[in-house]
N, C-alpha and C positions, 0 to 999 in steps of 0.2 A: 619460381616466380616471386617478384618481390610487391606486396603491397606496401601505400603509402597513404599515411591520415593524413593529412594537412590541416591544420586548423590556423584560419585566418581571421585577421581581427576586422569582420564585416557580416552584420545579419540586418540593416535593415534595406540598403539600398538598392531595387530593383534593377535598375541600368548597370552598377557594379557586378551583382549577383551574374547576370547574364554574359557580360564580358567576361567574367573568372571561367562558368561551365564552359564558354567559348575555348578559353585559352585552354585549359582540362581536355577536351574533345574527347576521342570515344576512350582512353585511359578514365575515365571519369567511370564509376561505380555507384556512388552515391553522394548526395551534398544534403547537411542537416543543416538548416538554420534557425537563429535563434537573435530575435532582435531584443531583447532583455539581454542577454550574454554581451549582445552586439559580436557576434561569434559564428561563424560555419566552419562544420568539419568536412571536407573532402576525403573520400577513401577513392584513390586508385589506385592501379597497378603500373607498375614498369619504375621508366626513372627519368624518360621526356617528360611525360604529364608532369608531375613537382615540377619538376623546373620552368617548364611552360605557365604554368600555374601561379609559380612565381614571382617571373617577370613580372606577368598580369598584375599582381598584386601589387608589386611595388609602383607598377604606373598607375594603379587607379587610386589604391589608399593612404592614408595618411590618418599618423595618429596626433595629429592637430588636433582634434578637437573631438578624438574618438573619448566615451566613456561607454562602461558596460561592466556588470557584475562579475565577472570572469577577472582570474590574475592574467597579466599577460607582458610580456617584454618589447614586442613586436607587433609589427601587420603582418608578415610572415610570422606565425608565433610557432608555432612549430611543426615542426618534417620529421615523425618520426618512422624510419626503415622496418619493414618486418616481414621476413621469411615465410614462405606456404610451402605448404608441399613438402619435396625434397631439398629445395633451397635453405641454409644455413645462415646461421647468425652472423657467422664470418661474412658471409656475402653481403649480405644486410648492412653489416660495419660496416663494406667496403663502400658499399652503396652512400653511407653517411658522409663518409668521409670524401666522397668525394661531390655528393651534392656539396658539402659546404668551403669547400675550394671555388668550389664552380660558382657559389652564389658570393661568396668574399671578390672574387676576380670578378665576376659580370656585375651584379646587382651592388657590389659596394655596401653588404651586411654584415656586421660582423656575426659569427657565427661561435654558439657555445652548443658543446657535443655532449652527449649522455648515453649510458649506452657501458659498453667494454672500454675500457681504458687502458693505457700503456702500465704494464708491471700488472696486469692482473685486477688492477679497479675497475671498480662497476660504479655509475655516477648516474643521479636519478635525474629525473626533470623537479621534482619537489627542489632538490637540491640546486639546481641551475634557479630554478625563482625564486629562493631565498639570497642564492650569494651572487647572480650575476651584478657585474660593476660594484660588488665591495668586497668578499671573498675571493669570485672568482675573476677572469677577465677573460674574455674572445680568447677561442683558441684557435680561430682563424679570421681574417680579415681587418679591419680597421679597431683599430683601439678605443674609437667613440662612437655611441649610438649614430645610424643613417639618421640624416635632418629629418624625413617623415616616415622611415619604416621600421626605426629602432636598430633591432636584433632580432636572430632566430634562432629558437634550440632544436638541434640536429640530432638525433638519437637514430639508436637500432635498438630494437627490443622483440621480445614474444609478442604473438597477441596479444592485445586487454580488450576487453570491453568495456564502451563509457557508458554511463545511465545513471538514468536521476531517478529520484523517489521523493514525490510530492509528497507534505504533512500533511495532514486534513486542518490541522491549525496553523495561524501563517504567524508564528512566535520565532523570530528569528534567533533568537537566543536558546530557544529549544532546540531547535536545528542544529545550530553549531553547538551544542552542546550533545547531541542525540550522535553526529560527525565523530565528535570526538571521541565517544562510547564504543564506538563501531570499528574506528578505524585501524588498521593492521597491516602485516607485511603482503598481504594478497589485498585487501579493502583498502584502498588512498579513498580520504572523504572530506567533503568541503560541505558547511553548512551556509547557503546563498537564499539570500531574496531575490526573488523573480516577478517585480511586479508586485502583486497585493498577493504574493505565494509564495513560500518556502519552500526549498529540496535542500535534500542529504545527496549532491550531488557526490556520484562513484566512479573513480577507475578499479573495475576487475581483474586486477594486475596477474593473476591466476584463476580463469574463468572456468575452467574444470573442476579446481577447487571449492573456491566460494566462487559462485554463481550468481546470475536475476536473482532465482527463488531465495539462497541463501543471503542475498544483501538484503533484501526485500523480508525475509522474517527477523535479520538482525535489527535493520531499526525496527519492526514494527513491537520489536521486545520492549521498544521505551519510547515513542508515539505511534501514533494511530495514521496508518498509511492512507492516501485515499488517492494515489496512482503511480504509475511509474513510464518513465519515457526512455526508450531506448536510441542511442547518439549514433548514428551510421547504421553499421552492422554486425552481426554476431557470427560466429563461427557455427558451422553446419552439426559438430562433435557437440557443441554448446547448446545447441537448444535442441537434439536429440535427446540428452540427459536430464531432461525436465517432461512434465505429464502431458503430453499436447494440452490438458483440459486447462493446464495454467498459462497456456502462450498468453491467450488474452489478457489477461488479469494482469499479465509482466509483460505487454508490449511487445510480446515477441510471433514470428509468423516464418514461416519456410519463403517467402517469397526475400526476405531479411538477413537472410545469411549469404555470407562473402560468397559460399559455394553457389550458391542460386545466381546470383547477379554475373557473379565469369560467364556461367552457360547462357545468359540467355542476351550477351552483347559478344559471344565467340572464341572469347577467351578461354582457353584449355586448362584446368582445373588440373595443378601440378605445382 
């Protein structure tokens, strides 16, 4: 089974929001949004939902006039692939690579991929938002941004989990500076204002390794935490290996993991 996060650049508009879970239908698992990001992430499964999802996107958003704390390339911002179960990386790739044909030929986006690369490279999404359109270029579809949707990076990767950890002081410069203290080949960290509030927002690029609790004592080594919000969902292995007595305190809950959500919309946990 392949899940897919999508994260689209839209968190404040109600009529939008609803037409996206529309387009999503029961492949939909979960939707996070966030109108400071101006940001939702969609977790589903299969590989209609994205593309359905997609489309949706392109017809309803445009980044005319979109702003929001989050980097971003796109209104499709990104499709990234990931393997459960018995399913395989390679699967995942294939699954990339062929959403983003399908979305160059239908949607008319150009598409940059992350993920396993040809000869053996690995190419990160950090890496696609620093260099698309100057280092790198579309490695599929049109050569210039879509007039309102941009680009999408198309990845296959492991699991991560997203999650933010709020400062108890909203010193922006702390933050990205606290980010920077933290961050490593398992820890990616962005230091964001959210409003009159700052987070050390995390991708857990290795969430068995360093985890919630261990993101969550890394910064709290060099500010003073005073919450944490978890982006979607966490994996069932992942918040097994922490105290039940901390789900709380780190945002985390059994009803929250990928495994809970397959079972209780039918989908077979494989």
């Amino acid at each position: 089974m392949l899940e897919c996060v999508v994260n689209l650049s839209e968190g404040r508009s109600a009529e939008a929001l609803a037409a996206l879970d529309a387009a999503a239908g029961d492949a939909l698992l979960d939707r996070h949004t966030d109108p400071h990001h101006h940001r939702s992430v969609f977790t589903l499964v299969g590989e209609q939902g994205p593309r359905r999802l997609a489309a949706a996107a392109v017809e309803h958003l445009s980044l005319d006039q979109h702003d929001g704390v989050h980097p971003r390339i796109g209104a499709v911002d990104v499709v990234p692939f990931v393997p459960l179960g018995s399913t395989t990386l390679a699967e995942a790739t294939r699954a990339r690579d062929d959403f983003a044909r399908w979305a160059a030929e239908e949607l008319g986006l150009p598409g940059f991929l992350y993920g396993p690369m040809a000869e053996g490279r690995e190419r990160t999404l950090p890496e696609v938002r620093r260099g698309a359109w100057t280092e790198l270029l579309p490695d599929t579809g049109p050569a210039a941004p879509h007039a309102t949707a941009g680009a999408v990076a198309v990845g296959a990767r492991p699991v991560l989990v997203a999650y933010n950890l709020w400062l108890a002081e909203p010193d922006l410069a702390r933050a990205k500076a606290v980010a920077a203290m933290v961050r490593s080949e398992r820890l990616r960290t962005l230091g964001l204002a959210v409003g009159d509030r700052v987070q050390v927002s995390c991708n857990l690029v290795a969430p068995l390794e360093v985890g919630p609790a261990e993101a969550w004592d890394g910064v709290a080594e060099h500010a003073e935490v005073a919450g944490a919000e978890l982006v979607g969902l966490v994996p069932e292995a992942v918040l097994h290996a922490i105290d039940p007595s901390q789900w709380g305190r780190l945002d985390l809950a059994e009803d929250r993991t990928i495994e809970a959500r397959l079972t209780a919309r039918g989908w077979p946990r494989r």
